[in-house]
N, C-alpha and C positions, 0 to 999 in steps of 0.2 A: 213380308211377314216376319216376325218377330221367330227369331231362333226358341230351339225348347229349353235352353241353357239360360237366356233371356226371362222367359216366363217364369221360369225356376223361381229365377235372384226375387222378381218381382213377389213372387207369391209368398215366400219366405222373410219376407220383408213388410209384410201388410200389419203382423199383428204390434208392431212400433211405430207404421204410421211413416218412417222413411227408412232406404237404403242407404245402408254403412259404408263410407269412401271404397272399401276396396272394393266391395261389390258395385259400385256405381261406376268403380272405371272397369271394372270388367266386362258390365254393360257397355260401357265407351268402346273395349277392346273390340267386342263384339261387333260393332258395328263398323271396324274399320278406324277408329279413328285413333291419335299417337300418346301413348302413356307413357309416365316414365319406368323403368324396369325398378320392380320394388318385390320387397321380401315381407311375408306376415309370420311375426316372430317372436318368440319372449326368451329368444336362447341368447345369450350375450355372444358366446360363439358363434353361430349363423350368423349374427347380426355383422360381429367383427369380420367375417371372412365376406361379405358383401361388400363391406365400407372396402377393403383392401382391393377391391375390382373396380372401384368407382374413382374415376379420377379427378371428377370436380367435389368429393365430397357428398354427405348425403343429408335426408331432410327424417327428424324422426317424429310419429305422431302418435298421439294413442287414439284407439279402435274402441269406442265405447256410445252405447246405445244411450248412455245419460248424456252426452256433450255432443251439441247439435252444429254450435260454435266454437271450436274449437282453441282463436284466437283466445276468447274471453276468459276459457282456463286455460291459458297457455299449457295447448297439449300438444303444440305443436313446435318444434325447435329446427332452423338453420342453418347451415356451416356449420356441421358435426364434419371434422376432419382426421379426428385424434379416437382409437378406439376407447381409452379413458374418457373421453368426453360423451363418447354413446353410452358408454354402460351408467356412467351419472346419471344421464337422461332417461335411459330405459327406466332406470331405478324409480327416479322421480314420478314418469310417467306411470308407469306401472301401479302405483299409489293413487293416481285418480279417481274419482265415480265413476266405479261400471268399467274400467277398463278390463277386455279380453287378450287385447293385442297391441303390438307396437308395430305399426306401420313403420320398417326403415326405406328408404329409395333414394334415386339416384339426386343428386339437386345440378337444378337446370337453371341456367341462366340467360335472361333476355330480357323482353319488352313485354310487359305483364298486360294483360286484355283481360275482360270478364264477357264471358260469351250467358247467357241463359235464356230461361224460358219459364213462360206463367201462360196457367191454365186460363184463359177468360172466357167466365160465365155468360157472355154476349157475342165475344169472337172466336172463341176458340184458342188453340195455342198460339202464343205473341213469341218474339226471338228475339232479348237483349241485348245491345254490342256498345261496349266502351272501355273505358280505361282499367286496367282492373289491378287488384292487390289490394292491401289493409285501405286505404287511401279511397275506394272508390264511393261510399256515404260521401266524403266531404265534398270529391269536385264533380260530385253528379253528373257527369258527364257521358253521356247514354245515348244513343238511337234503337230506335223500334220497329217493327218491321212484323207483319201477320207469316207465319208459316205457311206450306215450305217457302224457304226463300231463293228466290233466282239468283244467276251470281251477280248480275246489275245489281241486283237489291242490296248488295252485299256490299259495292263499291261505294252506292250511295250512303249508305249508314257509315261507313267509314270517312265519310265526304264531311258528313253533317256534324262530326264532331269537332269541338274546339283544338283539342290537342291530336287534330288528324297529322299534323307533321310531325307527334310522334310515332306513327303508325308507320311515315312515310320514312324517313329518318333525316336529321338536322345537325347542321354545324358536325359534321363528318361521323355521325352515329347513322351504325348499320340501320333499315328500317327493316319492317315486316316482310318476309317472303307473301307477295299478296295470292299467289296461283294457291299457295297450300291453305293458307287463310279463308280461303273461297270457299274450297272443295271440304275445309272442316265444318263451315258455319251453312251452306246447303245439306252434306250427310248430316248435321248434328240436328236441323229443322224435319229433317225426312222422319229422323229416329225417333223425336218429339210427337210428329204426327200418329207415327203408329204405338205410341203409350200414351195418347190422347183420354184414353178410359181411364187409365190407370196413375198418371202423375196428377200435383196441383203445381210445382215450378220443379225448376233443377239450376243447379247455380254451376259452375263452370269457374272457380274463382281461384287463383288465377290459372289462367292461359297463358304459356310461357312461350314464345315466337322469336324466332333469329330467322337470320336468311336461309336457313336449312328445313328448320322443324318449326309446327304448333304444338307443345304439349300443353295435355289437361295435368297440370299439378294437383287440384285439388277437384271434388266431382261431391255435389250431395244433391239428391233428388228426395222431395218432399212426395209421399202419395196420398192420393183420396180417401178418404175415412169410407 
């Protein structure tokens, strides 16, 4: 059953029609599954004393109920290293439509997957798996699978894709811890199941994966009008 913390984000979230990244990985959090540690913020100081803890650097984005894609008004910026470089960016972003917040967090580096899910009017909830990052429109490269999924189900989707031996790893490139990969894309089909009422997809984009961790970098879930 869905926590009351859960039901909250959802219902606070109906009257725009979808949940805003931090709330949707909170939902993630919720559920058990791995985020990266991020700060919601407009103070240039907070922001700097975060960057100052993160040692790969951090990822900044703005928090706005008008920019659904974020890419497309670049509200989203990478390899923030230099506290001068974040406060540019804040600045910038800060200036968008509808921005409340600037998402700063940690930046993770790996093997980018697009994990998601669509509501279907005939089947019910479906579970998307493929390559994922800006790049995933071009090599459409996808498997499909009806929720929940077993973890077999999980091996075979990763089987079925073209670029599976990037998943696997090639020419001495780490691949995917597969046991955590499993265990995220079964809890992340369980969790889909039970906002069956209340989503129409959730995109998962990217999913960042080393031999250690799955993290959801990015989280937007679309709801039912």
């Amino acid at each position: 059953m869905l926590e009351k913390n859960s039901k909250k984000i959802i219902e606070k979230s109906k009257s725009s029609g979808w949940i805003l990244e931090p709330d949707a990985k909170a939902l993630m959090k919720l559920q058990g599954l791995d985020i990266p540690d991020f700060i919601l913020t407009n103070s240039f100081e907070a922001a700097g004393q975060f960057l100052k803890k993160s040692e790969s650097g951090v990822v900044a984005k703005a928090v706005s109920k008008k920019i659904i894609h974020k890419t497309e008004h670049k509200a989203v910026v990478t390899g923030i290293v230099s506290a001068d470089h974040l406060k540019k960016e804040m600045v910038r972003l800060q200036k968008l439509a509808g921005c409340e917040n600037i998402l700063v967090e940690q930046m993770v580096q790996g093997i980018e997957v697009i994990i998601g899910a669509k509501n279907d009017f005939q089947f019910g909830p479906v579970i998307v798996f493929g390559i994922g990052g800006t790049s995933v429109e071009i090599y459409n490269d996808t498997a499909v699978r009806m929720a929940p999924l077993k973890p077999a189900e999980v091996l075979s989707m990763v089987e079925s894709l073209k670029a599976k031996k990037i998943i696997s790893g090639y020419r001495g490139m780490a691949g995917v811890n597969m046991e955590i990969l499993t265990n995220l894309m079964v809890n992340f089909s369980l969790f889909v199941m039970e906002l069956e009422n209340d989503i129409e997809s959730v995109d998962l984009n990217p999913v960042i994966c080393t031999r250690d961790r799955c993290v959801i970098a990015d989280a937007r879930i679309m709801l039912k009008c």
